[in-house]
N, C-alpha and C positions, 0 to 999 in steps of 0.2 A: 493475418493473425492478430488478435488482441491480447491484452495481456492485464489481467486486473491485479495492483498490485496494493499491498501495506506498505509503509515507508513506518521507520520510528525516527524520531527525533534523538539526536546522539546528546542534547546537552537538557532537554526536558521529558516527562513522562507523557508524551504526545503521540499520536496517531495520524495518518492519513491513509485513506482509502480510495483509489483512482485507477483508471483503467485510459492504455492508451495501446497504440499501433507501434512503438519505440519506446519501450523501455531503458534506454542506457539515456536516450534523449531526452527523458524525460526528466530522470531523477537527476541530471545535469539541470534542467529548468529549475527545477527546485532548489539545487543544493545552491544555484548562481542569484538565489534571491528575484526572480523572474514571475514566481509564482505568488501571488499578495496575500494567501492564508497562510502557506506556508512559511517565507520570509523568515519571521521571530524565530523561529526553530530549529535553523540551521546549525549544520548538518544533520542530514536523512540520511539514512540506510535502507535499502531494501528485505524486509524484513520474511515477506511472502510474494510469491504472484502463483496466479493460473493463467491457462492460455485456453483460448477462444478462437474458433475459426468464423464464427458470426459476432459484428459490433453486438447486436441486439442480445446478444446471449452472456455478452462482458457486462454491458449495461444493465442487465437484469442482476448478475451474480455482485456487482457491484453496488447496487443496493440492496440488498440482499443483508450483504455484510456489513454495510452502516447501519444497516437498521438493530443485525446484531452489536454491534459497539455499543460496550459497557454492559454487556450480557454475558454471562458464563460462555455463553458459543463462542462469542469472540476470544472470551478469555483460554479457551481451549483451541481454537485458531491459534493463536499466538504462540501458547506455550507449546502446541507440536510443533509448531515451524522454529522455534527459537531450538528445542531437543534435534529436531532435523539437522540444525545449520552446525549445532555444537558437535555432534558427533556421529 
């Protein structure tokens, strides 16, 4: 299984968009400074994911959703997953 996820930045108004096989290991990578874009921005939260049973189908959905970034799609991504997570 794949997992595409959004990460936000807890100290800037940042984004990231990544897909991987380990989630919990991942957003460790990130938050341990491991990852060189991410790095400045620490800590991340996980903000959204979907799950994948083909790479090839994360990888697509994955761009997908950068290409929305900074689009109302995206912007509407967000704010269901952020109304999901609050209540």
């Amino acid at each position: 299984m794949f997992t595409v996820y959004i990460l936000k930045s807890k100290v800037k108004a940042r984004y990231y968009i990544g897909y991987t096989e380990n989630l919990k290991k991942r957003l460790e990578y990130h938050n341990d400074g491991k990852v060189k874009s991410t790095k400045a921005y620490r800590p991340w939260e996980v903000i959204y994911q979907e799950t994948f049973a083909e790479k090839a189908e994360a990888f697509n959905r994955e761009q997908q959703i950068k290409y929305y970034k900074g689009s109302e799609a995206f912007k509407k991504l967000i704010e269901n997953s952020e109304r999901w997570q609050s209540g």
